[in-house]
C-alpha positions as CSV (number, residue, x, y, z in Angstrom):
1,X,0.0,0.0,0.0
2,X,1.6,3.0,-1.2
3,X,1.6,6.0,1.6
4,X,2.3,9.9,0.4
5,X,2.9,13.1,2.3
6,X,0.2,16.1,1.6
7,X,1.3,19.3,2.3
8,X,-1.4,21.4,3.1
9,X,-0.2,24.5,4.8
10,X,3.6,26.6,5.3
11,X,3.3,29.6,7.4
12,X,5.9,31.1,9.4
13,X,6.2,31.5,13.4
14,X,7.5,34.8,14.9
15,X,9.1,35.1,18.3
16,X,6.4,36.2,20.2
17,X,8.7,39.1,21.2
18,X,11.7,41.1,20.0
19,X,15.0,39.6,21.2
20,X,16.7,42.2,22.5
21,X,19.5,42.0,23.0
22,X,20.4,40.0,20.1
23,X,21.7,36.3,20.4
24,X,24.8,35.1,18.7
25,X,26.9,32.2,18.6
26,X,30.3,32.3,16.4
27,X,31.3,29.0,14.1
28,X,34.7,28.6,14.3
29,X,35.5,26.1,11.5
30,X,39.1,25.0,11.5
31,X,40.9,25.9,8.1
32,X,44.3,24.4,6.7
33,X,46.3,22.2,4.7
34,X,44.4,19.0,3.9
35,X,41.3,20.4,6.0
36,X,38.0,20.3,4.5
37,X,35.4,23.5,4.6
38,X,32.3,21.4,3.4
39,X,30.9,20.6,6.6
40,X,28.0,22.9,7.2
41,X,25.6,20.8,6.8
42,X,25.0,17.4,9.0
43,X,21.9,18.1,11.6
44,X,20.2,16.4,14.3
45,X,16.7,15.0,13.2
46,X,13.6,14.0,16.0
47,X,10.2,12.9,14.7
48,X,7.8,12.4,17.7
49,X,4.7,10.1,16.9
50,X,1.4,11.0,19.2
51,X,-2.1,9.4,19.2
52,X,-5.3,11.3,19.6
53,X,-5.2,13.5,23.0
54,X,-8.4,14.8,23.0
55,X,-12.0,15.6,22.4
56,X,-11.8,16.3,19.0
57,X,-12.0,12.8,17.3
58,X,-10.5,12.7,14.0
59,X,-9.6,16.9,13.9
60,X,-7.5,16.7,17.2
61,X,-4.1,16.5,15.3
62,X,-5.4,19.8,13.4
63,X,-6.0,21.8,16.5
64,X,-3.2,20.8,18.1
65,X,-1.4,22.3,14.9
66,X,-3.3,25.5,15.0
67,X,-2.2,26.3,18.6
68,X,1.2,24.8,18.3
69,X,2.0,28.0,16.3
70,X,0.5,30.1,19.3
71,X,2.9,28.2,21.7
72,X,6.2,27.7,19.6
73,X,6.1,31.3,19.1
74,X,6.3,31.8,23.3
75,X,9.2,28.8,22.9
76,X,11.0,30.7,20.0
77,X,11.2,33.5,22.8
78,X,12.8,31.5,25.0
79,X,15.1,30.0,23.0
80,X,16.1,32.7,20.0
81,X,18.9,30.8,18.6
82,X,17.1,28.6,16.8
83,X,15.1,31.2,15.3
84,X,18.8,32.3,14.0
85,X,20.3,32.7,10.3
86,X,23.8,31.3,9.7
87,X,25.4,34.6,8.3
88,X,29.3,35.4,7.7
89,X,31.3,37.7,10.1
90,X,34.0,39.5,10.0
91,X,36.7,40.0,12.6
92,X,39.7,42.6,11.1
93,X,40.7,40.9,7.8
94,X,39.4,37.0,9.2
95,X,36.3,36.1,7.7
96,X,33.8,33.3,10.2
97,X,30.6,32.6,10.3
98,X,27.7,33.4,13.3
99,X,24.4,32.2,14.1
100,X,21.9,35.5,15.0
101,X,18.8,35.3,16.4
102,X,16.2,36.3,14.0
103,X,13.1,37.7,14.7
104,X,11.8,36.7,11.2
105,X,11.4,32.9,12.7
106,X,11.3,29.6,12.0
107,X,9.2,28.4,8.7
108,X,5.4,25.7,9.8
109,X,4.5,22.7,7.6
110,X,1.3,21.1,8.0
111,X,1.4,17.6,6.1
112,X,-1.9,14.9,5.9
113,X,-1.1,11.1,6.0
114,X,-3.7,9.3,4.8
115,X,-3.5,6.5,7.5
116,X,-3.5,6.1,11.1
117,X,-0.4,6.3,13.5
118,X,-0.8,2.9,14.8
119,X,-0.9,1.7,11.7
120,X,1.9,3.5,9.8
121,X,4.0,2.4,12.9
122,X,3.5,-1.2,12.8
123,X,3.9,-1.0,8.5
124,X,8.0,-1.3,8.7
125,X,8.1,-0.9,4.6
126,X,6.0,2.7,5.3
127,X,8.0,3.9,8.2
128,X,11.3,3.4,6.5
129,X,10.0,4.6,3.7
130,X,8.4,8.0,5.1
131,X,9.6,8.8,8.3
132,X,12.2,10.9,6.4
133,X,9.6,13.1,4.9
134,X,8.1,14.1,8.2
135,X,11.0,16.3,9.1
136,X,13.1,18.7,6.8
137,X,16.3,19.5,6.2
138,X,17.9,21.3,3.8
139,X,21.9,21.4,4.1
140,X,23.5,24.7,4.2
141,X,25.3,26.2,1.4
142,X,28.8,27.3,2.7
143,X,28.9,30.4,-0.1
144,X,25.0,31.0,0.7
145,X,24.6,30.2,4.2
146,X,21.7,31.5,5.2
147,X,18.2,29.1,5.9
148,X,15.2,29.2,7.7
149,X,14.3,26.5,10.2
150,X,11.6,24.4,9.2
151,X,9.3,22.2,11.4
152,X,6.5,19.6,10.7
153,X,3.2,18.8,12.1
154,X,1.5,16.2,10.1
155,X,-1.5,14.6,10.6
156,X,-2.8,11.4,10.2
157,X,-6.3,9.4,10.1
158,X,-8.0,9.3,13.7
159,X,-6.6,11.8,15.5
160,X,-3.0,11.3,15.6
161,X,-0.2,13.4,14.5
162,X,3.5,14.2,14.3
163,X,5.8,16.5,15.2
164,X,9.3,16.6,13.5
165,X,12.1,18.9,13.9
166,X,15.6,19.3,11.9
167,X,18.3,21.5,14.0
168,X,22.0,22.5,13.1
169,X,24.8,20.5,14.5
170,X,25.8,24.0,15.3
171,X,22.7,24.1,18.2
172,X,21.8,20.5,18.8
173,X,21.9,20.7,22.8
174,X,19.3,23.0,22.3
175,X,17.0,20.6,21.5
176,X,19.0,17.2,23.2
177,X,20.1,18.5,26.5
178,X,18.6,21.7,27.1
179,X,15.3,19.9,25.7
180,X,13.5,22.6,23.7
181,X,10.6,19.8,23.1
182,X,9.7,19.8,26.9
183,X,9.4,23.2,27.3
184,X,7.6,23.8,24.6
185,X,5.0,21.5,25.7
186,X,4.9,23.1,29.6
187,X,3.3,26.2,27.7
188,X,1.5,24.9,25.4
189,X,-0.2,23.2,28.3
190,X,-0.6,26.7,29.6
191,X,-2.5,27.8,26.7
192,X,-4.9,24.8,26.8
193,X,-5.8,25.2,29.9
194,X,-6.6,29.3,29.7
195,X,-8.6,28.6,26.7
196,X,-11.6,28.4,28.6
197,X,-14.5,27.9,25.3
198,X,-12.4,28.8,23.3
199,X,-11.9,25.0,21.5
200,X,-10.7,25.9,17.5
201,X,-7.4,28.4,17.5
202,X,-7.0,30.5,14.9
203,X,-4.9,28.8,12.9
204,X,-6.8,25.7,12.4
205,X,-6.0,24.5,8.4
206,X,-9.5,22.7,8.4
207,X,-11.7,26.0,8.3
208,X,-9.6,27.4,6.1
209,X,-10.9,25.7,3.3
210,X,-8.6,25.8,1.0
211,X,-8.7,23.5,-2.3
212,X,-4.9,24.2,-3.9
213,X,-2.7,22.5,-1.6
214,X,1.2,23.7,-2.0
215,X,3.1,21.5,-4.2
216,X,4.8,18.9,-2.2
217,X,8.3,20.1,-3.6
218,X,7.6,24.1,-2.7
219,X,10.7,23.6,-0.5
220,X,13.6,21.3,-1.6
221,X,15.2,19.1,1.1
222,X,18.3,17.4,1.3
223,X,17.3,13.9,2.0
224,X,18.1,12.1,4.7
225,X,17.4,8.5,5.8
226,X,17.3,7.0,9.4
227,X,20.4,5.1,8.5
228,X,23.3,5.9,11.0
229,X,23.8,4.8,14.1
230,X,24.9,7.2,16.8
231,X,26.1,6.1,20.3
232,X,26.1,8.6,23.1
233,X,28.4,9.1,26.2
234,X,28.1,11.0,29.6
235,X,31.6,11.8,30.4
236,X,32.5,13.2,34.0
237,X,36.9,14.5,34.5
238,X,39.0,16.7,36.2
239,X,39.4,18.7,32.9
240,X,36.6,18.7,30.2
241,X,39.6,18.4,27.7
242,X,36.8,17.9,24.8
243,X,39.5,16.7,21.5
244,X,40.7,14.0,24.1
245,X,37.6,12.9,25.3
246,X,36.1,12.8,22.1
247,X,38.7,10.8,20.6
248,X,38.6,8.1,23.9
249,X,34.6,8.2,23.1
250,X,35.7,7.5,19.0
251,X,37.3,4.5,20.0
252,X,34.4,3.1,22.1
253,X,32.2,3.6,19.4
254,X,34.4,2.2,16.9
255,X,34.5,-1.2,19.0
256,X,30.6,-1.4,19.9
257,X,29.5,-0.6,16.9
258,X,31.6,-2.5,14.4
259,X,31.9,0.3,12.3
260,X,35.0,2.9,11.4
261,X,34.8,7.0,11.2
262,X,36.4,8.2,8.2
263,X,39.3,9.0,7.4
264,X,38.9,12.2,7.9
265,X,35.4,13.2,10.4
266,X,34.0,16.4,12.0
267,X,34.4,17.1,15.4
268,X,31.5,19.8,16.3
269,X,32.8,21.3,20.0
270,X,31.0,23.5,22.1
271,X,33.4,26.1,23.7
272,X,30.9,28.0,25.3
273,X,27.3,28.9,24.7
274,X,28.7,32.0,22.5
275,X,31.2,29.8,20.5
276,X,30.7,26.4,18.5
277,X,34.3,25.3,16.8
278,X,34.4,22.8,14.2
279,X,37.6,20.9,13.7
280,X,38.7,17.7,11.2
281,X,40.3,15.1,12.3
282,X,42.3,12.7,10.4
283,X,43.2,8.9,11.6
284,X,46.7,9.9,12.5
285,X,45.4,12.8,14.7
286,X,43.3,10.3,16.4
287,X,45.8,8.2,17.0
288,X,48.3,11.0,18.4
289,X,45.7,11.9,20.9
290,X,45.3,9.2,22.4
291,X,49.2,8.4,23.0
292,X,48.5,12.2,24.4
293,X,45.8,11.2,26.8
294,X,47.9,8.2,27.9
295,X,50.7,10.7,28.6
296,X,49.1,12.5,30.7
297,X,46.6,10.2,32.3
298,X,43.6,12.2,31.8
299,X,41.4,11.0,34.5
300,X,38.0,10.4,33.4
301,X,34.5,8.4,33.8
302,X,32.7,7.2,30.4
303,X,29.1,6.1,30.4
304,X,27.2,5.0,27.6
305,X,23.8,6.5,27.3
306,X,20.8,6.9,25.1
307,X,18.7,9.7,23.8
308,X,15.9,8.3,25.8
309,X,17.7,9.6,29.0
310,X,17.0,13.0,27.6
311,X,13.3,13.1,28.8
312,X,12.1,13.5,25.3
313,X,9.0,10.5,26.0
314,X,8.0,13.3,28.9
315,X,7.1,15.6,25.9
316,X,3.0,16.0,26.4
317,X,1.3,18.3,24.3
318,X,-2.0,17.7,25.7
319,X,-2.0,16.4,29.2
320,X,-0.9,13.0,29.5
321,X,-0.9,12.1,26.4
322,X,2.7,11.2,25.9
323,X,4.5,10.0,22.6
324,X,4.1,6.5,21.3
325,X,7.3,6.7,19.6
326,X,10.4,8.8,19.0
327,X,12.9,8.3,16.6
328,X,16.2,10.5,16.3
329,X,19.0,10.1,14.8
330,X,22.1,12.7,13.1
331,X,22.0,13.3,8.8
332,X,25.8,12.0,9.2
333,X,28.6,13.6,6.8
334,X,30.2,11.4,4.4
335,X,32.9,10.4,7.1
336,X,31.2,10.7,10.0
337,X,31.1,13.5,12.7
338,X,31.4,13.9,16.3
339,X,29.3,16.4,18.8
340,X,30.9,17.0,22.1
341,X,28.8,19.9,24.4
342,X,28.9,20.5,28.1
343,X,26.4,18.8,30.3
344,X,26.1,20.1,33.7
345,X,24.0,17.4,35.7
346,X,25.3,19.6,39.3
347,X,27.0,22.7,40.2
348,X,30.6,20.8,41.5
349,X,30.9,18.0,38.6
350,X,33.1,18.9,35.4
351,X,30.5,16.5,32.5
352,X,29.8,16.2,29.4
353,X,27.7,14.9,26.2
354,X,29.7,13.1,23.9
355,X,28.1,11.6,20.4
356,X,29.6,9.6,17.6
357,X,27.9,8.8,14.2
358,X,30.2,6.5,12.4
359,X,29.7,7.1,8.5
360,X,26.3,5.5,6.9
361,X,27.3,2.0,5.5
């Protein structure tokens, strides 16, 4: 049985208010002989799968779209960055990149499946198939850098819906550890319940009775499929040396997963929550750090972990009414990348996140 995606509606979602002052995070890519400068693309993918959560029958998913814009625009408040546009900087005669908040927003989709959750879940051949198409990504140009953050509420028969969202390697723990998802939930929760009568938002596709869909190409994508495998560490030592503990995370990996990073990968390193650096690393590099780290004994505790640990099943957009199913995974570059941010669990432990996507087979 052959499953498509409907588009039916792209708006756009403002901040609900000005950021002021402006947000900005620098990209530092590394540059040099035998480095590579391709590596702006690569983003971290989540499609959360709900069933019907309320009164509404077979329309719920709809409303729930129609005051998602209401609430994601309170989130985008919150959390500007990822509102941002990828734009190039310049610092004396050295040209970088920056991501600045942008009051102009993120870009809405609202799809139609013509089937029901439960049953595109338990259909393997539709869900690998699909699932791709329920979240967008388009990768960024390097000469043109600048894109608009696109996310995805689709519906499907009886109720159920979807939520996907595509975010920048360059603000992932935004959305992993900082988890955007839950806290856009907490207010649209709020909204919901100070609705009183009011039941149909004002966005609500449905009544808007429009016959001329948009064409299901309006916006090209860069395709992605749910194809590599990440594995994620917590990582707690006396020095968050980040290019050391990555590379003692690389090896892990490596071993576990029985495959083998490229021969030169992307190493994505948050510095600070004003500076993401991007370096490439080469086998031989990999190697010399870890004679480095057995040098100097860097003193450290690695724990495998999952995404799950990240709360994300806690994400209820209408009370109690949690997702079925999440799936995540990183759009990997050619030879693989590697994501190390800060992770804070307490105010007197050094820790971080540490994630590894070998390259797709």
């Amino acid at each position: 049985m052959e499953v498509k995606l409907k588009i039916e509606a792209v708006m756009s979602v403002t901040p609900l208010k000005m950021t002021e002052p402006r947000r900005v995070r620098k990209v530092v890519v590394e540059e040099g002989e035998g480095k590579k400068s391709e590596t702006y693309g690569g983003c971290y993918q989540v499609v959360l799968y709900y069933e019907k959560g309320g009164k509404e029958g077979e329309e719920y998913g709809w409303v729930m779209g129609g005051w998602s814009v209401e609430s994601l625009a309170r989130a985008l408040s919150e959390y500007p960055l990822l509102a941002g546009r990828l734009q190039r900087r310049e610092e004396g005669e050295i040209m970088g990149m920056e991501i600045v908040s942008n009051d102009s927003g993120i870009r809405m989709v609202e799809a139609r499946v013509y089937t029901s959750v439960s049953d595109f879940l338990q259909s393997s051949q539709m869900k690998d198939e699909l699932e791709a198409e329920l979240v967008f990504w388009k990768d960024i140009d390097e000469h043109t850098p600048q894109y608009s953050p696109l996310f995805y509420v689709t519906n499907f028969e009886c109720g159920g819906y979807s939520i996907g969202i595509s975010c920048s390697l360059f603000l992932a723990e935004i959305v992993v550890v900082e988890n955007f998802l839950k806290k856009w939930a907490e207010i649209h929760n709020k909204i919901l319940a100070g609705n009183g009568d009011t039941k149909t938002p004002i966005f609500y596709h449905p009544r808007l009775k429009n016959p001329d869909s948009p064409p299901s190409n309006i916006i090209s994508r860069t395709p992605y499929k749910n194809e590599a495998q990440s594995m994620l560490f917590k990582i707690t030592a006396q020095d968050l040396d980040f290019e050391s503990l990555a590379m003692m995370c690389v090896e892990e990996a490596e071993k576990k997963l029985d495959r083998t990073m490229g021969s030169q990968f992307s190493l994505f390193v948050k510095d600070s929550s004003e500076v993401m650096k991007v370096e490439f690393w080469s086998k031989d590099e990999q190697r010399r750090r870890r004679r480095q780290e057995e040098e100097l004994g860097l003193k450290s505790e690695m724990s495998s972990t999952t995404w799950d640990d990240f709360g994300v099943y806690e994400v209820a957009f209408h009370e109690g009414n949690r997702p079925v199913l999440v799936s995540r995974w990183i759009g990997s570059a050619s030879e693989g990348n590697v994501v190390a941010v800060p992770h804070r669990e307490n105010t007197t432990t050094l820790s971080a996140l540490i994630i590894v996507t070998p390259p797709r087979p």
